[in-house]
N, C-alpha and C positions, 0 to 999 in steps of 0.2 A: 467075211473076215470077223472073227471074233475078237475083240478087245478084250484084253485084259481085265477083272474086276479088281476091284479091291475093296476090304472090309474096313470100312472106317470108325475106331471105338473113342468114344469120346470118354475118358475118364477120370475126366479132370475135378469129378464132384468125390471125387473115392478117397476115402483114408489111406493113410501109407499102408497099413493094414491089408486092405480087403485088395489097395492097385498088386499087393506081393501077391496076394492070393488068386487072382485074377489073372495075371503072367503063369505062373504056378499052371491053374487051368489051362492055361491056352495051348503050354508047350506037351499038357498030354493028348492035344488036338493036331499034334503036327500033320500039315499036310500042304499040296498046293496053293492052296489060296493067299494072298497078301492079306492080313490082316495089320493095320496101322493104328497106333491107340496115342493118344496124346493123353500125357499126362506132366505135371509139374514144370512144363516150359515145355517138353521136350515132345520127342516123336519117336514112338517105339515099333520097330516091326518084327512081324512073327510070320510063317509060314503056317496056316493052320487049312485045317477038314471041315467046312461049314458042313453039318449034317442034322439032323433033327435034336439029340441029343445031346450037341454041340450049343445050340441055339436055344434048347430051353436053359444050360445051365448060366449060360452069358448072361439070361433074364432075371436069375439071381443077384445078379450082382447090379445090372444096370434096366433102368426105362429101355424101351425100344426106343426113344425117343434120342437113346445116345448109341444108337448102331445103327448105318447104315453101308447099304450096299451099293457102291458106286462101280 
């Protein structure tokens, strides 16, 4: 049985700025996967396509050290 994953983005170090830009990005990744991002208190989800493409532009924006894959 496979569990469900989920993309957990920690973005809590990011200007208002680059978190719009960052959202912005994600929702042109729409796809299956949960993706969950915390930012400013809160907890955001997106439906997004982890793909290679995907994963280097999110490297952009954040350390690997604030994505993980659960």
């Amino acid at each position: 049985e496979q569990k469900e994953q989920t993309l957990w983005i920690d973005a809590r170090g990011l200007e208002r700025a680059d978190f719009d830009e960052l959202i912005e990005m994600l929702t042109g990744y729409a796809g299956t996967l949960k993706a969950k991002i915390l930012y400013d208190g809160k907890r955001y989800e997106f439906p997004v396509n982890l793909n290679r493409a995907f994963a280097a532009e999110l490297r952009t924006f954040l350390p690997e050290s604030c994505v993980k894959l659960v």
